[in-house]
DRENLO-795112 format. One line per field, with one value per residue: y, x, z of N, C-alpha, C, O in turn; residue in one letter. Coordinates in nm, 2 decimals. Layout:
# residues N
n_y: (Y, ...);
n_x: (X, ...);
n_z: (Z, ...);
ca_y: (Y, ...);
ca_x: (X, ...);
ca_z: (Z, ...);
c_y: (Y, ...);
c_x: (X, ...);
c_z: (Z, ...);
o_y: (Y, ...);
o_x: (X, ...);
o_z: (Z, ...);
resn: (A, ...);
This chain:
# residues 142
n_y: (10.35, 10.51, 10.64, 10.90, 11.01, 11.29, 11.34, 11.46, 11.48, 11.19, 11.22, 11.43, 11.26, 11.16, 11.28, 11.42, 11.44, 11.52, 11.63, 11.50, 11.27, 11.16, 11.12, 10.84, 10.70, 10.61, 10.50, 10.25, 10.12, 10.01, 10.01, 10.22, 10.33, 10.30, 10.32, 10.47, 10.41, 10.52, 10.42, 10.64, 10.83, 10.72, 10.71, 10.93, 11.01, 10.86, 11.01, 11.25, 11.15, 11.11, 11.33, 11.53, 11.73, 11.63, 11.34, 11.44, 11.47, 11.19, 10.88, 10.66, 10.42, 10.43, 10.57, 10.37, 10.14, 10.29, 10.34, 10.07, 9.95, 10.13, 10.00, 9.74, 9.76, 9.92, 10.00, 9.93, 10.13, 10.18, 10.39, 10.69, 10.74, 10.95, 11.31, 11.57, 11.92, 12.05, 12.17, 12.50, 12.40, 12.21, 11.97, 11.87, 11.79, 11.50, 11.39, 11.43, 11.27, 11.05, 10.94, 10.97, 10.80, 10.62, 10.55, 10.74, 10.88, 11.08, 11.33, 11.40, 11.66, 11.93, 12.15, 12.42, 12.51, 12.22, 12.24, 12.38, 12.27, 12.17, 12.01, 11.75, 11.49, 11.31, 11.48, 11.72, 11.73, 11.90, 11.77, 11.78, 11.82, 11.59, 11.36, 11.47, 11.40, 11.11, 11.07, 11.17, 10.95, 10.75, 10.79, 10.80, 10.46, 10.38);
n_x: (8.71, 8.39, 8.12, 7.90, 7.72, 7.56, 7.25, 7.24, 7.50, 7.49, 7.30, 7.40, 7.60, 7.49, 7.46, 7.58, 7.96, 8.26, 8.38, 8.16, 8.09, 8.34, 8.40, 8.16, 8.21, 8.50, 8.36, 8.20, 8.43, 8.53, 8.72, 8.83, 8.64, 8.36, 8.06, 7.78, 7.43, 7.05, 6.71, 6.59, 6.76, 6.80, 6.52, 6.51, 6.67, 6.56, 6.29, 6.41, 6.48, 6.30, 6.15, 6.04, 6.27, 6.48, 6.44, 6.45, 6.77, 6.83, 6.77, 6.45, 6.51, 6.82, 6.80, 6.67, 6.84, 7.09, 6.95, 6.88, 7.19, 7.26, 7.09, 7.19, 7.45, 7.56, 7.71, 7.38, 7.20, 7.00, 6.77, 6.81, 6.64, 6.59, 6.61, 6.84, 6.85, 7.12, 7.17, 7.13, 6.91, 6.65, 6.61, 6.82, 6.98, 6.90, 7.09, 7.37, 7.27, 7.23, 7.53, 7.65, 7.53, 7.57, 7.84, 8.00, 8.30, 8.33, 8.13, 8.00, 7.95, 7.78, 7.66, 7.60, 7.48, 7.55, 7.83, 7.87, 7.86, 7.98, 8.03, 8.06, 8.21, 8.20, 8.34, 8.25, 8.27, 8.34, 8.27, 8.52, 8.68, 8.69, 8.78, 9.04, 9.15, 9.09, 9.30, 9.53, 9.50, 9.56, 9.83, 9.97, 9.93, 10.09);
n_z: (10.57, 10.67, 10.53, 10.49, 10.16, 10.05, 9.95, 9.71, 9.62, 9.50, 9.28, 9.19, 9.07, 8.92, 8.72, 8.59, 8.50, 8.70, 9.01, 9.24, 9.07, 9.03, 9.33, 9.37, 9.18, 9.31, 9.51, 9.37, 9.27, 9.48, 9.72, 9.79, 10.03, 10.24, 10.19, 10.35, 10.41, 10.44, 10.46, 10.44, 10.28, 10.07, 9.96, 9.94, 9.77, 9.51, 9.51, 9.41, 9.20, 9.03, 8.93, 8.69, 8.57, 8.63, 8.52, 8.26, 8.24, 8.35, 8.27, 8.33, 8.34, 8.38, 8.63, 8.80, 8.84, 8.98, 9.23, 9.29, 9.31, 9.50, 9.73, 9.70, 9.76, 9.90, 10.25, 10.49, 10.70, 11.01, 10.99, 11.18, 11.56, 11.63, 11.58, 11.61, 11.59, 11.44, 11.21, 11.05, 10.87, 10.89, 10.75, 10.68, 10.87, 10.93, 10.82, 10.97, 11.18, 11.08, 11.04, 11.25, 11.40, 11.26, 11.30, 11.13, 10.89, 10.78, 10.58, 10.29, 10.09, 9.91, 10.05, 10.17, 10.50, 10.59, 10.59, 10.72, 11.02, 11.27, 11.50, 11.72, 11.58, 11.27, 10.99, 10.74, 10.43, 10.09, 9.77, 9.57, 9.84, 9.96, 9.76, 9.74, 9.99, 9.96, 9.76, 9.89, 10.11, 9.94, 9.85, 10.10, 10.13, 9.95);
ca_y: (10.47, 10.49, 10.81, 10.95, 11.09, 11.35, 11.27, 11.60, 11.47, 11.12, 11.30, 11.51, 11.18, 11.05, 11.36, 11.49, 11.42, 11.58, 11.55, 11.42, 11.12, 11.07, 11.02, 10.77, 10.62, 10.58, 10.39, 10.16, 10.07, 9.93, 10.02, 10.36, 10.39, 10.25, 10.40, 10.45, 10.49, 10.46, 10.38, 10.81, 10.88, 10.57, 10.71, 11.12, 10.98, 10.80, 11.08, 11.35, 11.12, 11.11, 11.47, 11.54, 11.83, 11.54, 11.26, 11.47, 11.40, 11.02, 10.81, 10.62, 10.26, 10.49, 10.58, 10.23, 10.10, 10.37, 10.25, 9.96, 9.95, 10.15, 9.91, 9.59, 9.78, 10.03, 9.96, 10.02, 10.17, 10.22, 10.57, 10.73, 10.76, 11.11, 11.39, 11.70, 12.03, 12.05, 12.28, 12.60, 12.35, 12.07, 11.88, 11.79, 11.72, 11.37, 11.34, 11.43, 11.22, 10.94, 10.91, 10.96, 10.70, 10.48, 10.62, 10.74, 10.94, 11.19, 11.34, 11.44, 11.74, 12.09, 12.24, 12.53, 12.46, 12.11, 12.25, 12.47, 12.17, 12.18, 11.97, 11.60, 11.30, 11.34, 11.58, 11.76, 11.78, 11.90, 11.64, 11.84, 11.82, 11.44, 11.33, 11.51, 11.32, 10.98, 11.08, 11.15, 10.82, 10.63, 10.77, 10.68, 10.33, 10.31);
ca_x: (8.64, 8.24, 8.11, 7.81, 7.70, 7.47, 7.18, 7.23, 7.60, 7.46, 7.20, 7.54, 7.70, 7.41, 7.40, 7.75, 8.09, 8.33, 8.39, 8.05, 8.09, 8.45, 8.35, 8.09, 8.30, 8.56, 8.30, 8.22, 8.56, 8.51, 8.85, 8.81, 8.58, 8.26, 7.92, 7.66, 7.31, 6.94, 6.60, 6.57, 6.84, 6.76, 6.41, 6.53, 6.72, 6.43, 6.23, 6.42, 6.49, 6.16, 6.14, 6.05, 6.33, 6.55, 6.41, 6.56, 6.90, 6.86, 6.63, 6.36, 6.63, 6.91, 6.76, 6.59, 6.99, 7.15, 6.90, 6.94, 7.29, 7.24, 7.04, 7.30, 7.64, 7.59, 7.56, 7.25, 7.16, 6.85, 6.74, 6.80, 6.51, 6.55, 6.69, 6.86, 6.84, 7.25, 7.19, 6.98, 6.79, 6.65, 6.66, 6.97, 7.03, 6.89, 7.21, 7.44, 7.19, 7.28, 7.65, 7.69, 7.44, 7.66, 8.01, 8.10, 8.37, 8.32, 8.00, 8.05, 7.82, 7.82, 7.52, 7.68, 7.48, 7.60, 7.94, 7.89, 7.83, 8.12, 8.01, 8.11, 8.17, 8.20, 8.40, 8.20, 8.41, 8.32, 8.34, 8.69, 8.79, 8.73, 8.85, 9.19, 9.17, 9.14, 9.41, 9.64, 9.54, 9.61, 10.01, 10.04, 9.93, 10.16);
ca_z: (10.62, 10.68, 10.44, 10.41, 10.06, 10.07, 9.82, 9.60, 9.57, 9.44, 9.22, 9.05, 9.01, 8.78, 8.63, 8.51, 8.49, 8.75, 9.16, 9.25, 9.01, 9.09, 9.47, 9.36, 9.09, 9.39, 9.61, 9.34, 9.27, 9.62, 9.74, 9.87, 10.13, 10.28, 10.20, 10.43, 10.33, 10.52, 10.42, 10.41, 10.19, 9.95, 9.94, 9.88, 9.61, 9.40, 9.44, 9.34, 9.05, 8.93, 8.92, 8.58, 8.53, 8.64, 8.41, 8.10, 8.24, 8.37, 8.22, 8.45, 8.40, 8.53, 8.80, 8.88, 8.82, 9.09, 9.37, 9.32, 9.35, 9.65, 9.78, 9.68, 9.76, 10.02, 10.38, 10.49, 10.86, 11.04, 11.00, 11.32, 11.60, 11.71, 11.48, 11.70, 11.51, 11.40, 11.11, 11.02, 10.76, 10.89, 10.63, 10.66, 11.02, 10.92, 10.71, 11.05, 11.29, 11.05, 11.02, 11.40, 11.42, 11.19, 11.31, 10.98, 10.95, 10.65, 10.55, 10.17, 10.07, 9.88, 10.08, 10.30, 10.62, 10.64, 10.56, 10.87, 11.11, 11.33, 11.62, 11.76, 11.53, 11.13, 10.90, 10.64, 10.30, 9.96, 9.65, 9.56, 9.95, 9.98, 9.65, 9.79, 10.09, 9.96, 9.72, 10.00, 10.16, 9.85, 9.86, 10.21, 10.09, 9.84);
c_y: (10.47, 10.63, 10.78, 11.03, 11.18, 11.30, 11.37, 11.53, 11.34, 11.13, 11.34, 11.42, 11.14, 11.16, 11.42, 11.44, 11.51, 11.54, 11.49, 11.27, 11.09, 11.02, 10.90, 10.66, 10.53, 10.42, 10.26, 10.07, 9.94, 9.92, 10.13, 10.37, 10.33, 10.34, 10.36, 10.51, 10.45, 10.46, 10.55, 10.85, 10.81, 10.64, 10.85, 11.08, 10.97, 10.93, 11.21, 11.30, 11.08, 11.23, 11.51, 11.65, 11.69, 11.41, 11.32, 11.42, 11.28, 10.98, 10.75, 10.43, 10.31, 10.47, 10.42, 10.14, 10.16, 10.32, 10.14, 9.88, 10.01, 10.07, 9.76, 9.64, 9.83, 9.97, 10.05, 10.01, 10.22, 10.37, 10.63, 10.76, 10.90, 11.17, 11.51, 11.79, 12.09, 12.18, 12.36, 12.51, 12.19, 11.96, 11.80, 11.77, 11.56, 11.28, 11.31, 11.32, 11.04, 10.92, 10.88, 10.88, 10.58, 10.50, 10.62, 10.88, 11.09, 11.22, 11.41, 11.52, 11.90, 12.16, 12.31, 12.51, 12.30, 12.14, 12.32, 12.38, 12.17, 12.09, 11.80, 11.53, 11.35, 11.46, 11.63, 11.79, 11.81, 11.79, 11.65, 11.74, 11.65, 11.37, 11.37, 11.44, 11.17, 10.96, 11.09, 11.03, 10.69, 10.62, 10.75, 10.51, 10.26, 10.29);
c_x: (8.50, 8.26, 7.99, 7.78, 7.59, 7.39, 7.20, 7.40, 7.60, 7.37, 7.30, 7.59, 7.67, 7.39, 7.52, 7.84, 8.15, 8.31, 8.28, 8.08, 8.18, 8.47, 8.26, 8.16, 8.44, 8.51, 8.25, 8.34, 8.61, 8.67, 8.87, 8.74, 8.43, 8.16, 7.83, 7.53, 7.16, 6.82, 6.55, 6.58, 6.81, 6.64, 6.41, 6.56, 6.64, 6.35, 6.26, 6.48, 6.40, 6.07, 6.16, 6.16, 6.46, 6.57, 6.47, 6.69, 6.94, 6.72, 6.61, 6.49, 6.71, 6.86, 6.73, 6.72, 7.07, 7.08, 6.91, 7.08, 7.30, 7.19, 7.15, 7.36, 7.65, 7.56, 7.49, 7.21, 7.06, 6.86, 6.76, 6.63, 6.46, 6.67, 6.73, 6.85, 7.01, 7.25, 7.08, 6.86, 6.81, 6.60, 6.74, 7.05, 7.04, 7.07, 7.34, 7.39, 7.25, 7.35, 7.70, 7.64, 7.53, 7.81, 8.04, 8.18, 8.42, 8.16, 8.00, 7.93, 7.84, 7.72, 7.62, 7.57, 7.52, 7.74, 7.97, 7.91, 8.02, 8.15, 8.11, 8.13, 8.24, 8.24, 8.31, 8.28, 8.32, 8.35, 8.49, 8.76, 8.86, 8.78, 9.02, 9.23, 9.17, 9.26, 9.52, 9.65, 9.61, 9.81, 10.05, 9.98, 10.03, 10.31);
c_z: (10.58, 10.62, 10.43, 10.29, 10.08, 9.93, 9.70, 9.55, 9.47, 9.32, 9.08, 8.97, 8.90, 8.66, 8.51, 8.56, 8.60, 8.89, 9.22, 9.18, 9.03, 9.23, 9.46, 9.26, 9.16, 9.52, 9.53, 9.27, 9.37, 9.69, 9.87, 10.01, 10.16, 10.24, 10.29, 10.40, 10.43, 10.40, 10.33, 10.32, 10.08, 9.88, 9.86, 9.74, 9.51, 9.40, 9.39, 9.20, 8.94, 8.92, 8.76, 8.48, 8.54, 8.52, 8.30, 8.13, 8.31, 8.34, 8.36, 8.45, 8.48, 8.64, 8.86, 8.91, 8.95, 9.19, 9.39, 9.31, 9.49, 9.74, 9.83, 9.77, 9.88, 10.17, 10.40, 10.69, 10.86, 11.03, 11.17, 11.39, 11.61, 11.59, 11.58, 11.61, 11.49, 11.32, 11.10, 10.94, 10.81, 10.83, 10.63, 10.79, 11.01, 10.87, 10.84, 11.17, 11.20, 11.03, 11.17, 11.42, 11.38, 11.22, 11.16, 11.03, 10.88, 10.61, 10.38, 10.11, 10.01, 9.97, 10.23, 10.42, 10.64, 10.65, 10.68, 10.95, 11.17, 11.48, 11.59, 11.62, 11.35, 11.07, 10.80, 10.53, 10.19, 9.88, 9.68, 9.70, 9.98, 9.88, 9.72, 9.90, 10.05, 9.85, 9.81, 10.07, 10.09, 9.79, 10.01, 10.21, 10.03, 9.92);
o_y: (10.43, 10.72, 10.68, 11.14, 11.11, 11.25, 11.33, 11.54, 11.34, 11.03, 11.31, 11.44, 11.10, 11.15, 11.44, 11.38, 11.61, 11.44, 11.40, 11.16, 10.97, 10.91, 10.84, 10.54, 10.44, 10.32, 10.15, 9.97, 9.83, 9.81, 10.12, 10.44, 10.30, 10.45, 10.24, 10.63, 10.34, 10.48, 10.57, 10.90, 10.88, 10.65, 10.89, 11.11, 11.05, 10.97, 11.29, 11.37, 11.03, 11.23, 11.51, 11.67, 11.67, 11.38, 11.24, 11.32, 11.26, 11.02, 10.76, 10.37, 10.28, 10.38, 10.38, 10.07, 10.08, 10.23, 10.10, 9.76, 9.94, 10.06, 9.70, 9.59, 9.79, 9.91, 10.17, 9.92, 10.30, 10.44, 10.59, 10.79, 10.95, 11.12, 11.54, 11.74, 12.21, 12.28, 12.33, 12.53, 12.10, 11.87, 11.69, 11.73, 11.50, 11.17, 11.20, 11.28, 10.94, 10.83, 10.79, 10.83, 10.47, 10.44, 10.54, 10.95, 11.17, 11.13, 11.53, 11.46, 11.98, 12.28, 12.26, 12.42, 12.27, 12.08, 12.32, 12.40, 12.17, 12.09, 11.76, 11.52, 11.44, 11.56, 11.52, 11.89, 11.74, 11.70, 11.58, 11.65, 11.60, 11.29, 11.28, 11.41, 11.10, 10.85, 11.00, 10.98, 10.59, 10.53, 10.69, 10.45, 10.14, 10.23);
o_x: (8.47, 8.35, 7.94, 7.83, 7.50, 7.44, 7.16, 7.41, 7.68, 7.37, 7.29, 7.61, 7.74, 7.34, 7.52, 7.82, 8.07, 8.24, 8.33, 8.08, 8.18, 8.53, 8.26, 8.14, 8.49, 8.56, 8.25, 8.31, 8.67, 8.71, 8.90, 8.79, 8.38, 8.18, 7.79, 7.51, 7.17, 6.83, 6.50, 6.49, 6.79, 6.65, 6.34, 6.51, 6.64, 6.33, 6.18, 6.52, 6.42, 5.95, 6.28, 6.14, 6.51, 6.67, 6.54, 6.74, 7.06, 6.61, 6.68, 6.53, 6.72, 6.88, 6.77, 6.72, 7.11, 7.14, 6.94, 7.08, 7.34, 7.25, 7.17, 7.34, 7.74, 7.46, 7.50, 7.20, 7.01, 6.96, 6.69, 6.53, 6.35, 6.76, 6.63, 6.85, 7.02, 7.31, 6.96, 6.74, 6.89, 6.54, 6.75, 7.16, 7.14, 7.13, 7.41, 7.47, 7.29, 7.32, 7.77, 7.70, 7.54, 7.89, 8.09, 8.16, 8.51, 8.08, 7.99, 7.83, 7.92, 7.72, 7.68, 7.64, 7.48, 7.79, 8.08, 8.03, 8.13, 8.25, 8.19, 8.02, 8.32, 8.17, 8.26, 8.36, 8.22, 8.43, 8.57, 8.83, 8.97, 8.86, 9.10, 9.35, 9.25, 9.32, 9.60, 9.76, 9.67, 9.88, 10.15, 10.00, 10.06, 10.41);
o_z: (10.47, 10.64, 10.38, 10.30, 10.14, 9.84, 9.59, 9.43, 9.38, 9.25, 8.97, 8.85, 8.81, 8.56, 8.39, 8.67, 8.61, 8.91, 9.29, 9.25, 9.05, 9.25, 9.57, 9.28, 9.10, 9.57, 9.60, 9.21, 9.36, 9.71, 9.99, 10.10, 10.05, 10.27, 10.30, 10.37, 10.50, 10.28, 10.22, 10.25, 9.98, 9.76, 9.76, 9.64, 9.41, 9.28, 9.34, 9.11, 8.83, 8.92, 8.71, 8.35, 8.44, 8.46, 8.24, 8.06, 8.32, 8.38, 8.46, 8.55, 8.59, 8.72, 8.97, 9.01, 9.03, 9.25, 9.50, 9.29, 9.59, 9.84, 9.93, 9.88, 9.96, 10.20, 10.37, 10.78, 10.78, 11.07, 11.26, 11.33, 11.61, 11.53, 11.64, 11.50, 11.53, 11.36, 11.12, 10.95, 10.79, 10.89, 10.60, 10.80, 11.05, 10.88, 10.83, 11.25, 11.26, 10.96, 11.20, 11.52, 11.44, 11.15, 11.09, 11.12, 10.90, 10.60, 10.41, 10.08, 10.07, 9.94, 10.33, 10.46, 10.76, 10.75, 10.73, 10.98, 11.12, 11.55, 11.50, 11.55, 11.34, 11.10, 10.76, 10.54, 10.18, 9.91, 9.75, 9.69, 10.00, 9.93, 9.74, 9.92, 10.11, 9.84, 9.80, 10.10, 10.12, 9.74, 10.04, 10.32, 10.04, 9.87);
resn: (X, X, X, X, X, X, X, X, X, X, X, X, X, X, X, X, X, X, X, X, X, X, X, X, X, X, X, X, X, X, X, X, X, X, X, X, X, X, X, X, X, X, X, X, X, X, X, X, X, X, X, X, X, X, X, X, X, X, X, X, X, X, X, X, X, X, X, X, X, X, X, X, X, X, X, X, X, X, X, X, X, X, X, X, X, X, X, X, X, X, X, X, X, X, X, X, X, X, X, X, X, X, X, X, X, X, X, X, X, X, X, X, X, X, X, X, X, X, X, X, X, X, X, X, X, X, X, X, X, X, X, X, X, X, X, X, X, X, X, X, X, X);
């Protein structure tokens, strides 16, 4: 399964303990689920991790360590050319313009206008919701 992480959910993972870092702890497991990531997302990431309110809770190695794992692990797709306006905050259209872009098939995100998104292509789930979903896939596995 292709997944987008939203960057605020990769952000949580480095930051605390609980469903953020268990979806991320899931993807490098490398079992669970595909990650998809762009040039964009890669880039939001770094700099809201050198956000000095941030730096208290991951050092500047952390962080230099998570990108580039992102970089190694994740696939990586072109940023989309065109962005359509999906959600009230476009911001985060980019996030929907690139999963459809990449056929993924989950978009993993707490931010309530993404969570609105109701159109063509990709699911929007909470950490919680997707964590419960690849638990359900992992007993029809068994």
């Amino acid at each position: 399964m292709r997944v987008v992480l939203d960057p605020n959910v990769i952000i949580s993972a480095a930051i605390a303990r609980g469903a953020p870092r268990q979806v991320f702890d899931h993807w490098l497991e490398g079992e669970a689920y595909e990650l998809v990531v762009s040039a964009a997302l890669v880039a939001e990431v770094a700099e809201v991790l050198s956000r000095p309110h941030i730096r208290r809770l991951v050092s500047p190695a952390e962080a230099i360590r998570l990108i580039e794992v992102l970089e190694r692990l994740a696939t990586s797709c072109e940023d989309p050319a065109s962005v359509v306006a999906y959600t009230p905050d476009p911001d985060d259209d980019y996030l929907i313009a690139l999963a459809l872009a990449a056929e993924a098939e989950v978009i993993v995100s707490g931010d309530a206008h993404l969570a609105a998104y109701a159109g063509a292509g990709p699911r929007v789930l909470t950490p919680r919701d997707f964590l419960e979903l690849l638990e359900s896939q992992g007993d029809d596995r068994r």
